[in-house]
C-alpha positions as CSV (number, residue, x, y, z in Angstrom):
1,X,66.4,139.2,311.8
2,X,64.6,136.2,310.2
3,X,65.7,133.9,312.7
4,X,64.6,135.7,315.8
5,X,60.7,134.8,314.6
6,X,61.4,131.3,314.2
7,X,63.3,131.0,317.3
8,X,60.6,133.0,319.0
9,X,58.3,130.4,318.0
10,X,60.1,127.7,319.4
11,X,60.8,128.8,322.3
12,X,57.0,129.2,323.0
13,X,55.2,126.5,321.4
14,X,57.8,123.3,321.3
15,X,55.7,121.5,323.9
16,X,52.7,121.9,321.4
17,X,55.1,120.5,318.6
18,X,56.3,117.1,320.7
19,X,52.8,116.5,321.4
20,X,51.6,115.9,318.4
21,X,54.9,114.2,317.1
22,X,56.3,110.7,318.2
23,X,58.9,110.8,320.6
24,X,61.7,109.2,318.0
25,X,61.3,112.4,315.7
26,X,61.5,114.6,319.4
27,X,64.5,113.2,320.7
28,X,66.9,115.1,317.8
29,X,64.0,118.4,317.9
30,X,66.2,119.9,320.7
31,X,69.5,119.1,319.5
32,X,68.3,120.8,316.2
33,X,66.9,123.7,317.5
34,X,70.5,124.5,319.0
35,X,71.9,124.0,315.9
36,X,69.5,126.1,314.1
37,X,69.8,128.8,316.9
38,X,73.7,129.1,317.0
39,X,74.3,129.1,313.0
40,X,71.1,131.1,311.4
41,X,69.4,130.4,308.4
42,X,71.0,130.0,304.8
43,X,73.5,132.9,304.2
44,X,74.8,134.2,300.5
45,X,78.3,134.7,302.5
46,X,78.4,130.9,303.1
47,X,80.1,128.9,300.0
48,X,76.7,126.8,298.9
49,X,74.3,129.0,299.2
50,X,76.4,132.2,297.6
51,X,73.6,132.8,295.0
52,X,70.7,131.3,296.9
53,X,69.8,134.0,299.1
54,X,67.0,132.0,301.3
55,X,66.8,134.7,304.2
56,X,64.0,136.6,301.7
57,X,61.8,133.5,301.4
58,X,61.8,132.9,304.9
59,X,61.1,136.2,306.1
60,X,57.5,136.2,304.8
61,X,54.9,135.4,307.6
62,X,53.5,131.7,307.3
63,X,51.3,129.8,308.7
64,X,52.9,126.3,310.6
65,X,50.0,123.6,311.2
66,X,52.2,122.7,314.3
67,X,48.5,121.3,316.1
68,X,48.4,119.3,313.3
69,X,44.9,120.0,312.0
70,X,42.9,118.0,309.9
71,X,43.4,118.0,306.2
72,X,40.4,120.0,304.8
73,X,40.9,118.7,301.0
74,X,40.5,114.7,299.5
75,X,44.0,114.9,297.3
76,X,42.9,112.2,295.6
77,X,39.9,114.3,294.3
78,X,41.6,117.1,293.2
79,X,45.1,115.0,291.9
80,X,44.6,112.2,289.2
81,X,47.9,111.4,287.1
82,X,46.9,110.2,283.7
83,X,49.7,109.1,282.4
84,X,49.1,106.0,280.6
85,X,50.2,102.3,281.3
86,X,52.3,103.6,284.7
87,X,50.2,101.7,287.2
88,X,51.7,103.1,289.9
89,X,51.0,103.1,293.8
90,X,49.7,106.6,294.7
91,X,50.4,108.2,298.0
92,X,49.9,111.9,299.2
93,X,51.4,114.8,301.7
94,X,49.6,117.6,301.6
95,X,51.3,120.6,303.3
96,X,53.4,118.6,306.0
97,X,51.1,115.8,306.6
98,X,50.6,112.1,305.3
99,X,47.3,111.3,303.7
100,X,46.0,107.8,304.1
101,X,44.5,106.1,301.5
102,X,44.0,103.0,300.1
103,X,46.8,102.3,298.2
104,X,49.1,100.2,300.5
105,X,46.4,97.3,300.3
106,X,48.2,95.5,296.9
107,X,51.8,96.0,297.9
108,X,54.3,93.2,298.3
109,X,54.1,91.4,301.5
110,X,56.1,92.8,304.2
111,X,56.0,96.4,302.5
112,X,55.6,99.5,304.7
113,X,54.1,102.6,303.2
114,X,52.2,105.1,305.8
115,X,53.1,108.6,307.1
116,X,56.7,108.7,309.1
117,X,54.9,109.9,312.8
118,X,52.3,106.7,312.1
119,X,55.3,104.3,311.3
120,X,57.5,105.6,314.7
121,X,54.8,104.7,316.8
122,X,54.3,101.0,314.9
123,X,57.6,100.2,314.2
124,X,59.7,102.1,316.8
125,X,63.0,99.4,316.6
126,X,62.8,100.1,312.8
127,X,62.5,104.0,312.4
128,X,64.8,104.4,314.9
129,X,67.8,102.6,313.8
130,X,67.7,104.9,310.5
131,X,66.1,108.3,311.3
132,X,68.5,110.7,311.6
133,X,71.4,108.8,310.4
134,X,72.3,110.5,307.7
135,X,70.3,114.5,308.7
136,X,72.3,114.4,312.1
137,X,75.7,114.3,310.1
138,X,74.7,117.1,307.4
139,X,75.9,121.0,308.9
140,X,73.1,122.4,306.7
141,X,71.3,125.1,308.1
142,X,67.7,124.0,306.3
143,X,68.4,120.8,307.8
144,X,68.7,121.6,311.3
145,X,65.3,124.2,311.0
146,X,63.5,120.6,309.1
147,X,64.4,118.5,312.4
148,X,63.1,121.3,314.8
149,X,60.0,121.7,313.3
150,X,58.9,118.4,310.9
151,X,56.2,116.4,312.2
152,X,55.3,113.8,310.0
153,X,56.0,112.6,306.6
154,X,56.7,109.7,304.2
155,X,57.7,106.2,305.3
156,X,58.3,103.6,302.9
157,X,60.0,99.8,303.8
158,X,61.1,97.5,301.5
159,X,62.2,93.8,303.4
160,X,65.2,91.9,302.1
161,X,64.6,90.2,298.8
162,X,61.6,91.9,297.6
163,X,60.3,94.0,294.7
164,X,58.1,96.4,294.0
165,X,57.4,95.9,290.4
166,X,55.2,98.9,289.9
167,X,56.8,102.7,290.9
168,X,55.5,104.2,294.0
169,X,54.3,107.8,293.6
170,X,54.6,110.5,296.1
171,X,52.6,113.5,295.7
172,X,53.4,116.5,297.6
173,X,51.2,119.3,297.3
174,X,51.1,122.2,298.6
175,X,47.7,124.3,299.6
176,X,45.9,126.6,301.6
177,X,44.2,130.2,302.1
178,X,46.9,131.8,303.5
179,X,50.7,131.9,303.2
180,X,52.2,128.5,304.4
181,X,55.3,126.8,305.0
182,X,55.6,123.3,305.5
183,X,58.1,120.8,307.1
184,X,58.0,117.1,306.3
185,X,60.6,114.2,307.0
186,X,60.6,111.3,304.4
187,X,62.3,107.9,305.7
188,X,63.0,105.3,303.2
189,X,64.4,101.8,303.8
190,X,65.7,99.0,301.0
191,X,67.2,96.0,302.8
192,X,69.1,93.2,301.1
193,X,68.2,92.2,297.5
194,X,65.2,94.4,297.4
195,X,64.1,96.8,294.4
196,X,61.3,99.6,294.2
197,X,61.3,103.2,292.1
198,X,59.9,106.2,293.6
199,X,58.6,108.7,291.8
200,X,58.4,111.9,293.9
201,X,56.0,115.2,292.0
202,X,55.9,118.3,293.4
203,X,52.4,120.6,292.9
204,X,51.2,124.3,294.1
205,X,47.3,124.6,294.6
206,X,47.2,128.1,294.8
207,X,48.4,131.7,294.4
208,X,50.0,132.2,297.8
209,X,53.3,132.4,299.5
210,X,54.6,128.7,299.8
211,X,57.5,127.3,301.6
212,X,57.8,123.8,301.5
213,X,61.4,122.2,303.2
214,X,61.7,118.8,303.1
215,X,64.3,115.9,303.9
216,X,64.0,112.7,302.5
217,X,66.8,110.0,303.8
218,X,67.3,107.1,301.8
219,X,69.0,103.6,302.6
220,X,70.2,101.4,300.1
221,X,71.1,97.8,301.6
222,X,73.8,95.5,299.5
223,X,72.5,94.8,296.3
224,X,69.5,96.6,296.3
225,X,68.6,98.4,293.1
226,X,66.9,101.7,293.9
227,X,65.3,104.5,291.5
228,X,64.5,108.3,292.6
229,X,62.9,110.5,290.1
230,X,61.7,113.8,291.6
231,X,59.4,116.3,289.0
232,X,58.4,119.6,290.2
233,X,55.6,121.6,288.3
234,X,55.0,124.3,291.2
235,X,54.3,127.7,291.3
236,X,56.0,131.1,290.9
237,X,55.6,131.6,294.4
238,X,56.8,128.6,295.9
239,X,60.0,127.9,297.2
240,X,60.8,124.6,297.0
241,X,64.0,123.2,299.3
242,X,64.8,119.8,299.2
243,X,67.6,118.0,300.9
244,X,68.1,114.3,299.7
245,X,70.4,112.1,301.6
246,X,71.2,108.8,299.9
247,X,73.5,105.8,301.8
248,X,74.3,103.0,299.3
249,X,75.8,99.8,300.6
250,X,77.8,97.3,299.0
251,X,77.0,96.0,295.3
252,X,73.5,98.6,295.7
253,X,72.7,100.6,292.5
254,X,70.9,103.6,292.4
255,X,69.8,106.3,289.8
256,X,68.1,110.0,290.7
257,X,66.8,112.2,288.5
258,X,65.7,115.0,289.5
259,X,63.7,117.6,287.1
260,X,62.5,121.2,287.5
261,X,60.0,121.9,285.1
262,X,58.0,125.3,286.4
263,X,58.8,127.0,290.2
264,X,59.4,129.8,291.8
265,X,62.9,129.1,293.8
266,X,64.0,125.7,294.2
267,X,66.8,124.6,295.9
268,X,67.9,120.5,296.1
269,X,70.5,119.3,298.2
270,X,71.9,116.0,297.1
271,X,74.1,114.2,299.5
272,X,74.8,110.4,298.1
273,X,77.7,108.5,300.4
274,X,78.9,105.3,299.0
275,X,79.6,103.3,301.5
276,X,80.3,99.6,300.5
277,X,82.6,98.4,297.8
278,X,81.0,97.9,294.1
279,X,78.3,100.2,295.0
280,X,77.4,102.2,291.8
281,X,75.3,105.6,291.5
282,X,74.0,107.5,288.4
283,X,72.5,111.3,289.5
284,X,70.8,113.2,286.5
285,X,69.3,116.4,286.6
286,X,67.6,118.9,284.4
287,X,66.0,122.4,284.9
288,X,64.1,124.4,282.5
289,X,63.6,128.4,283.6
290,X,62.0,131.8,282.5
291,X,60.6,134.8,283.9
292,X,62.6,135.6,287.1
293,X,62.7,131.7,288.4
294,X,65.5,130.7,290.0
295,X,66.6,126.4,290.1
296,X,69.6,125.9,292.4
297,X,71.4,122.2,292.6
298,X,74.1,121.2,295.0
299,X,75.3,118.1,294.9
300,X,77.5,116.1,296.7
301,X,79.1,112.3,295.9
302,X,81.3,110.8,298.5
303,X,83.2,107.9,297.9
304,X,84.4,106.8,301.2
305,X,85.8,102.8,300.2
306,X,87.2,101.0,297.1
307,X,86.0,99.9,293.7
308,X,82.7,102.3,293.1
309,X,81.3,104.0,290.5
310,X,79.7,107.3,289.9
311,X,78.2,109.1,286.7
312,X,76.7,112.9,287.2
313,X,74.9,115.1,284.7
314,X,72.9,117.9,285.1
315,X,71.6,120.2,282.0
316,X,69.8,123.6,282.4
317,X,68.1,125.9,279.8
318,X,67.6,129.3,281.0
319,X,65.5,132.3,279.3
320,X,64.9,135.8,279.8
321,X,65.7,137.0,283.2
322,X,65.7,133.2,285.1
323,X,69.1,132.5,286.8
324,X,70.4,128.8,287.5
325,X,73.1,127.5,289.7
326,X,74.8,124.3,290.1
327,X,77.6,123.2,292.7
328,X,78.9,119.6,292.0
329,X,81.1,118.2,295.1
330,X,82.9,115.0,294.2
331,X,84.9,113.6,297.2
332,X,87.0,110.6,296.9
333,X,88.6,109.3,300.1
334,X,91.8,108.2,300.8
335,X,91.3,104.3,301.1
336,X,88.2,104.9,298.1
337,X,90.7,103.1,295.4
338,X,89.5,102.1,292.4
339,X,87.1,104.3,292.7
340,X,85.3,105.8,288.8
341,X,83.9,109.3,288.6
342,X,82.6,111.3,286.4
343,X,80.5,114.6,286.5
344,X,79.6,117.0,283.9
345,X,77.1,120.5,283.7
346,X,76.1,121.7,281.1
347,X,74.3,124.8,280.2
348,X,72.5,126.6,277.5
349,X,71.0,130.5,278.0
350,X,68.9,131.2,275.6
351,X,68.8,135.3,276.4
352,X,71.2,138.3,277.4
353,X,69.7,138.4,280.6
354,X,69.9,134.9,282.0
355,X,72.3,134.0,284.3
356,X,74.0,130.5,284.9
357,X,76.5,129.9,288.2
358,X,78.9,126.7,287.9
359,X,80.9,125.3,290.1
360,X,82.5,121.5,289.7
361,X,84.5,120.3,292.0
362,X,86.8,116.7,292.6
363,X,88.7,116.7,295.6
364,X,90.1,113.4,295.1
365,X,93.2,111.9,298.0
366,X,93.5,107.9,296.1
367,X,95.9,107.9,293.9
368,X,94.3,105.0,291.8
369,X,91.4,106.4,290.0
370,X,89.6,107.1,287.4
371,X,87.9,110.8,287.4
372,X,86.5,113.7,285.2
373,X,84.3,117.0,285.5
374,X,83.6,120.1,283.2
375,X,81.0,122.0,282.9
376,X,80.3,124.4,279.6
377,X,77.7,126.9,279.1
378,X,76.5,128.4,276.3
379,X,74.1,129.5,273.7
380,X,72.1,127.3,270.4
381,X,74.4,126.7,267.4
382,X,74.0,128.5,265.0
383,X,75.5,126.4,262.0
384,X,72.9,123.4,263.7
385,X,70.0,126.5,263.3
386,X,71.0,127.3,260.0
387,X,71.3,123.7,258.7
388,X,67.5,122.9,260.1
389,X,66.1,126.2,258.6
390,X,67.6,125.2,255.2
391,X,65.8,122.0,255.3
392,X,62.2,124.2,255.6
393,X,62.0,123.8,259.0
394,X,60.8,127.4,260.7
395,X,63.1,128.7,263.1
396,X,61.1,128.6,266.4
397,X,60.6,125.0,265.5
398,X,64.8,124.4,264.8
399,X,65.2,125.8,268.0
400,X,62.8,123.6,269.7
401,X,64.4,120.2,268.3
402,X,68.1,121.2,269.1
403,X,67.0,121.9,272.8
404,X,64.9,118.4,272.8
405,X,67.9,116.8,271.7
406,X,70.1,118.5,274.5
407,X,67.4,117.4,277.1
408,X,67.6,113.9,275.4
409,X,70.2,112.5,277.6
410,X,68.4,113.3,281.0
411,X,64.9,111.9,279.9
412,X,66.3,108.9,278.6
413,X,67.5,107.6,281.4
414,X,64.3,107.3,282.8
415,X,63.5,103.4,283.3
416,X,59.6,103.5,283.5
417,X,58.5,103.7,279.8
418,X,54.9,105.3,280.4
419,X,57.2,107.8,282.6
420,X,59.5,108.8,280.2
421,X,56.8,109.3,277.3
422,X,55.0,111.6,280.1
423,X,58.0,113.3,280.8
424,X,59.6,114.2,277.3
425,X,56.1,115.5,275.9
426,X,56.0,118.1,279.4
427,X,59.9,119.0,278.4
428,X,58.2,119.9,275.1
429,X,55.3,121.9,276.4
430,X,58.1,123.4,279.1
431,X,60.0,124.5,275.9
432,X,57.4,126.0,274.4
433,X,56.7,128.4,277.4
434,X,53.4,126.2,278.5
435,X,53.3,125.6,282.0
436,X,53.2,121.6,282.1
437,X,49.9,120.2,282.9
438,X,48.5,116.5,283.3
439,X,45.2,116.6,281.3
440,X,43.0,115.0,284.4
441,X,44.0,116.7,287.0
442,X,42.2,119.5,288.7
443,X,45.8,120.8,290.3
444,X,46.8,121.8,286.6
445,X,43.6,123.2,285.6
């Protein structure tokens, strides 16, 4: 039994875990572990996960840096994103640890950026009053097995009325010379009036066995205007789970995008709970898969009060034998009147032997709203084809153009300009069976 190993672990070196972790992140590690202990690991028999078989990934033997060695590589030598005119802030976590550098010295005043086991033991009062919130209240089982084990990750505090004008970047990257999973916890904070965008990219440095399963919990005060963009470019051997939990307050706007460009096994779980009045939330996705890769998206939007506003789409394109699934919750709550919500999927499989699972859902108890979903799946047209071949243009390239146009409506809703440039010419090289790759940057090489 998978479990039994991790359980084993535990059970034997949890002293040597709260040691080298703060005692804010310790004082749910126990609780977690019992959660983790009575319901498992991920199970195909369970509803979410029925075609996300997990158990296999986490079978394989990793290594846990629960000591908390040193980091033995500069990220910032080996990362450098080139993508022109984004001037953004650039933070690491290599494996499950935050690497400090220099780039919290030009932030705003009163901005927090630093790794989450730093931040508990500087700002107790304010990591306390969020961590958890939202993780504790989530029956997920990669959840609970995060909180047992994470030790550290990304911390970012934005005061009341304040704005980060240029994106903040988190890189997470994932190395070693062995098999390795990691465990980070991300903890980020937008208080009244304040904006900031956080682009999130995901990187393999190696041919190993990688497990990477982080949380990221984000709170969105009232009127705060937050963007999430998440890019993963990893390897065939990774898999990649990702639980982000988003709380909006009242009048707060938010947009996510989250985009799988090259993996091995992804899964991102999506949680975003409206929960104050005229709080609006866009959540775009798009995966791109070949070979025997495997992109899995659950999602789930809960309305729980009056007068809000939701928009989901997520598109896939999926070639020879790569299989994609997506399962769309949208819950509107009794007293969520007024409440607007619409969620579409849609899917094109571009051989016999890919495989696409949908599932949208509304569960809606108001009786005043205004809500949609559908989700269609399906192949190139082949009147569009013909029409583009007529006009000279060679097939290969027709086909290329209609599936840039059906990845259109994801990239454009991309606010940073440099961003969305960088984005739509790696959806081209994606489409064109190149792995994506930033020119300057040794991970790509």
């Amino acid at each position: 039994m998978e479990e039994q190993s991790y359980i084993d672990l535990y059970k034997t070196h949890a002293e040597t875990i709260k040691s080298k972790s703060s005692d804010i992140l310790n004082a749910f590690r126990d609780e977690a572990f019992a959660d983790f202990e009575k319901n498992g690991l991920p199970s195909p028999t369970s509803e979410r996960y029925r075609y996300s078989d997990l158990k296999k990934s986490y079978g394989i033997n990793y290594g846990l840096n629960i000591n908390r060695l040193p980091i033995q590589i500069n990220p910032s030598d080996i990362f450098r994103c080139d993508v022109p005119g984004i001037k953004s802030h650039l933070f690491y976590v290599v494996n499950d640890s935050f690497f400090l550098d220099k780039n919290a010295e030009n932030l705003p005043k009163g901005v927090i950026i630093c790794g989450l086991n730093e931040a508990a033991e500087k700002y107790p009062e304010l990591v306390r009053k969020y961590y958890a919130k939202q993780a504790q209240k989530h029956n997920d089982p990669n959840v609970s097995f995060n909180m047992t084990f994470a030790q550290d990750g990304f911390f970012m505090y934005v005061p009341k009325n304040t704005e980060i004008a240029e994106p903040i970047q988190l890189i997470n990257i994932m190395s070693g010379n062995a098999d390795i999973m990691a465990n980070s916890h991300n903890l980020i904070i937008l208080e009244e009036n304040a904006k900031a965008k956080l682009l999130v990219c995901d990187h393999s440095l190696k041919d190993f066995n990688f497990l990477s399963n982080r949380i990221t919990e984000v709170f969105v005060g009232e009127n705060a205007t937050y963007e999430h963009y998440k890019l993963e470019s990893t390897g065939e051997k990774h898999t990649n789970i990702c639980n982000l939990l988003i709380e909006q307050q009242k009048s707060s706007n938010v947009l996510t995008n989250i985009i799988t460009l090259h993996n091995g096994l992804t899964r991102n779980n999506i949680d975003i709970c409206l929960m104050g009045e005229y709080a609006e939330t866009k959540l775009c996705g798009m995966a791109i898969g070949n070979g025997c890769q495997k992109i899995d998206n659950a999602t789930n939007i809960d309305h729980a009060v009056p007068n809000c506003t939701s928009n989901e789409l997520f598109k896939y394109i999926l070639d020879e034998k790569s299989k994609g699934t997506f399962f769309g919750r949208v819950l509107v709550r009794k007293d969520a009147q007024k409440t607007a919500s619409f969620q579409t999927n849609k899917n094109m499989c571009l051989s016999a032997d890919a495989t696409m699972y949908t599932k949208p859902q509304l569960e809606i108890y108001a009786d005043d709203v205004k809500c949609s979903h559908g989700a269609t799946t399906g192949q190139l047209d082949e009147n569009a084809l013909f029409y583009l071949r007529s006009r000279g243009i060679s097939e290969r390239e027709a086909q290329l153009l209609l599936l840039q146009a059906f990845t259109a409506d994801i990239t454009e809703n991309i606010t940073v300009g440099a961003l969305k440039d960088r984005v739509k010419m790696l959806v081209e090289s994606r489409l064109r069976n190149e792995q994506p790759k930033c020119t300057a940057c040794a991970i790509c090489k």
